[in-house]
C-alpha positions in Angstrom: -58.5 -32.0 40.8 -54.8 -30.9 39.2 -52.2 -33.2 39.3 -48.5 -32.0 38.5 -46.6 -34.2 36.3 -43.1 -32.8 36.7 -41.1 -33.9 33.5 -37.0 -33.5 33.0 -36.8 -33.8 29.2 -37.5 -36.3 26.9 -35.7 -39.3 26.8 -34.3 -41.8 28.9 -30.7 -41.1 29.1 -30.7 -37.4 29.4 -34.6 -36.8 30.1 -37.8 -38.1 31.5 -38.6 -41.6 30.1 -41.2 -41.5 28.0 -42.9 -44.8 28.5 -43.1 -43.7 31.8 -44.4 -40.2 30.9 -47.0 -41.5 28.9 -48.0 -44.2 31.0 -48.4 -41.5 33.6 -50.7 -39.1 31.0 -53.0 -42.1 29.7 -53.5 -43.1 33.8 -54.3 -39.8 34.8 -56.5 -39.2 31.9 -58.7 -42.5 32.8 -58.5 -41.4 36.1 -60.5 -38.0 35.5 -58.1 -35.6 36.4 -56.9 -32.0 35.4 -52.8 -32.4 34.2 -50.4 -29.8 34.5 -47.3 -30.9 33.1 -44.5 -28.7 34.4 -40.3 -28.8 33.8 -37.3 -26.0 35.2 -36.7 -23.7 32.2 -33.0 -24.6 32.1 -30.3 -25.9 30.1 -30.0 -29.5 30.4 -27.0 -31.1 32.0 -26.1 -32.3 28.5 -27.9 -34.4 25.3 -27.3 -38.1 24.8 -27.8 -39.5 21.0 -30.0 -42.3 21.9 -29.0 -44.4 18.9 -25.5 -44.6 20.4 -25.8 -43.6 24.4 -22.6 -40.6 23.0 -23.1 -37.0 23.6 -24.1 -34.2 21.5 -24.2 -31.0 20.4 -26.3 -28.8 20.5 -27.1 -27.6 24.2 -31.1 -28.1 24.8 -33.5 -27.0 27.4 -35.4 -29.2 29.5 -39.0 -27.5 29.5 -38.6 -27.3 25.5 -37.6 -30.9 25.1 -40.4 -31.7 27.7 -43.1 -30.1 25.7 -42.5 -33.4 23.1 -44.2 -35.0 25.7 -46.4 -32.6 27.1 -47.7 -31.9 22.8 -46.8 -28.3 23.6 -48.4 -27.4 26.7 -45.8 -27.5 29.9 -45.5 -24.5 32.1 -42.4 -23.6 33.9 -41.9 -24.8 37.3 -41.3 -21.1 38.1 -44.8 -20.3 37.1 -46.8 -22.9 38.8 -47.6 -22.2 42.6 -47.6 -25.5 44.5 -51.4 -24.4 46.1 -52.8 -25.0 42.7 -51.5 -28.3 42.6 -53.8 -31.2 44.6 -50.7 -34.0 43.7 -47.8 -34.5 42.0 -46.1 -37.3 39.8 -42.3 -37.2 38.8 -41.5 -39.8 36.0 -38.0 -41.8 35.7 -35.6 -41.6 33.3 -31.8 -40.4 33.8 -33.3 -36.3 33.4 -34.7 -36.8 37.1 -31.2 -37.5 38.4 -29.4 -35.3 35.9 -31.7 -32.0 35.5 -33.7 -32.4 38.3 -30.6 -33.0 40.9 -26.9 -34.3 40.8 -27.2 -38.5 41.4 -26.3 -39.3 38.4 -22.9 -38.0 39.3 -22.5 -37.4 42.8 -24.7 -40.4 44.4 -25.8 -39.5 47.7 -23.8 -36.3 47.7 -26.1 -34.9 44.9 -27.8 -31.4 44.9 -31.1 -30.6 44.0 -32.2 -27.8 42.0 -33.6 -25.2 44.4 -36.9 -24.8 42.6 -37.5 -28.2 42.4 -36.1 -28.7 46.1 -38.8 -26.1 46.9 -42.1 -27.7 45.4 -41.3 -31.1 46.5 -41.0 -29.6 50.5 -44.2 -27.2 50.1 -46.4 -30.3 48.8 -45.1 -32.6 51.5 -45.4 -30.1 54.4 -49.1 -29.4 53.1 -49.9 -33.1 53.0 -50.4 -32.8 49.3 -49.4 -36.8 47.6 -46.6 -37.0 45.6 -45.2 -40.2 43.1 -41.9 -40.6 42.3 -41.4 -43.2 40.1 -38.4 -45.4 38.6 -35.2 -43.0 39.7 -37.1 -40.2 40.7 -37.3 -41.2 44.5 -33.9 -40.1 44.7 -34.9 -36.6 44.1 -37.2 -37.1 46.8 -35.0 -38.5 49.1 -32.7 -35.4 48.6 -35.3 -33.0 48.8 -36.1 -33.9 52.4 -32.6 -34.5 53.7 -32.1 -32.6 56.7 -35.6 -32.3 57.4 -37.7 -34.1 60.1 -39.1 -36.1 57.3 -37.6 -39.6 56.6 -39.5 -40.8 53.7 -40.0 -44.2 53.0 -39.1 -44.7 49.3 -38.3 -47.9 47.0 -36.5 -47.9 43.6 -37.0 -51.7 43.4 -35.6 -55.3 44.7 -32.8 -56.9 44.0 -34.8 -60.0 43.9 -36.0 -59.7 40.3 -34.1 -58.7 37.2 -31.9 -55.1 37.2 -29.9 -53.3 35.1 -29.1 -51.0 37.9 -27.3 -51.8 41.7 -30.7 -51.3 43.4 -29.3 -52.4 46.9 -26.6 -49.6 45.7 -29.3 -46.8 45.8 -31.5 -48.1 48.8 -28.1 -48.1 50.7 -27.5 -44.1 49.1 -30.9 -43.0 49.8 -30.8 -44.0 53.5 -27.4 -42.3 54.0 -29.3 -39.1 53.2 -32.3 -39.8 55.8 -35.1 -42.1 53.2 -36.4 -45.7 54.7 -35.7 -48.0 51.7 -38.5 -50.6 50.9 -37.6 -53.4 48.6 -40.4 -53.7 46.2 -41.4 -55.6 43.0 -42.1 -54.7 39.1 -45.5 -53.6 39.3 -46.0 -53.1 42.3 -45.8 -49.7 44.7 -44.7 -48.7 48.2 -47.0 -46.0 50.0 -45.9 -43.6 52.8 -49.2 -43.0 54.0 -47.3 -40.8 57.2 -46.1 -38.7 54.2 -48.6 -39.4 51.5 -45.8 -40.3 49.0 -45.7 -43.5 46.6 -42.7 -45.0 45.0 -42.9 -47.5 42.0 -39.5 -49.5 40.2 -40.8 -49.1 36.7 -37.8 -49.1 34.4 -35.5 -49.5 37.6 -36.2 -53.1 36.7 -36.1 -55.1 33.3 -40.1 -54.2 32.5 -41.8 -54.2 29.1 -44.0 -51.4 28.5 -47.1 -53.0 29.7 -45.5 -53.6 32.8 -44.8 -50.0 33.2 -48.3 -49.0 32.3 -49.6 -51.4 35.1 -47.5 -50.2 37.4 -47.6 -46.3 37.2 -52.0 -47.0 37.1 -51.6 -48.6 40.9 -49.4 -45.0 41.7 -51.7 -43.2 40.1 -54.6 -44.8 41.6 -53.3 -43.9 45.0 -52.3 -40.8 44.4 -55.4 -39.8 43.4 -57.2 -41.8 46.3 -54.6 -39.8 48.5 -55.4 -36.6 47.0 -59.2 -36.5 47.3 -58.9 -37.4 51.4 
């Protein structure tokens, strides 16, 4: 079995978050599975100095800076042919809604990279699973707006502790066609219509165990999901 792990960079504000990265590589690894990490070969929307949240210089590329994740080996998302993939994971971090599509900046009027549009509509017409976790269900959500496909997606609950307006970006989401599903730290939501599973993760105030614990239930089910 191959499951994609489509990164965005490495690091939280302009990248994929690598907790969540790695959590995703160690559960997938105790899970038995082929990885194929994968990432655009493009310039990044911009780099963030993570000491101070300011931007930089110089310009950087998202499949290079996703290869500190991926220790080297990440294909381009150009190369990989959705067939060869049996599932797909997309970790958080601000790179999903900055490289990956626009909702960083444009909310619910975001685009999404056509490549990346692409792969997320051939694995869901094919009934191949996909995980989006943290942010990332955005990019799902905008991926299958103004298809027949109304995914139902969380990015967390406003019941527990946020940084972020999540009632703000289950409202967003459903604008552009997704069912929003409250749901706790820890804890996933599963589309079993449309095979897709949503986690909070850092969307919520989480410690790295946390994260771990969460993105092994997505996992889990993904794979589960994958070999029916």
């Amino acid at each position: 079995m191959n499951i994609g792990v489509l990164l965005s960079g490495s690091g939280v504000y302009d990248g994929s978050e690598i907790q969540e990265s790695v959590s995703v590589l160690i559960a997938l690894d105790e899970l038995g599975v082929e990885v194929t990490c994968l990432a655009p070969d493009a310039a990044q929307h911009h780099v963030v100095n993570h000491l101070t949240g300011e931007e930089m210089e110089p310009e950087r590329n998202i499949r290079i800076e996703s290869a500190r994740i991926a220790r080297g080996e990440v294909s381009s998302l150009s190369d990989v042919d959705p067939v060869s993939l049996d599932g797909l994971v997309i970790p958080g971090g601000f790179g999903a809604a900055k490289n990956l599509c626009t909702w960083a900046f444009d909310g619910p009027n975001a685009s999404v990279r056509d490549d990346v549009k692409s792969l997320i509509r051939s694995l869901v017409e094919a009934g191949t699973p996909i995980a989006a976790l943290c942010v990332a269900p955005v990019v799902v959500a905008k991926a299958m707006e103004g298809t027949d496909v109304h995914p139902t997606l969380t990015l967390g609950t406003h019941a527990g502790q946020s940084p972020y307006d999540i009632d703000g970006f289950h409202q967003g989401i459903e604008s552009v066609g997704a069912v929003p599903v409250a749901c706790e730290l820890g804890d996933i939501v599963v589309d079993e219509a449309n095979k897709i599973i949503t986690s909070p993760c850092y969307m919520m105030e989480a410690s790295p165990a946390k994260i771990l614990a969460g993105v092994r239930k997505a996992c889990k089910k993904l794979v589960e999901l994958a070999s029916n």
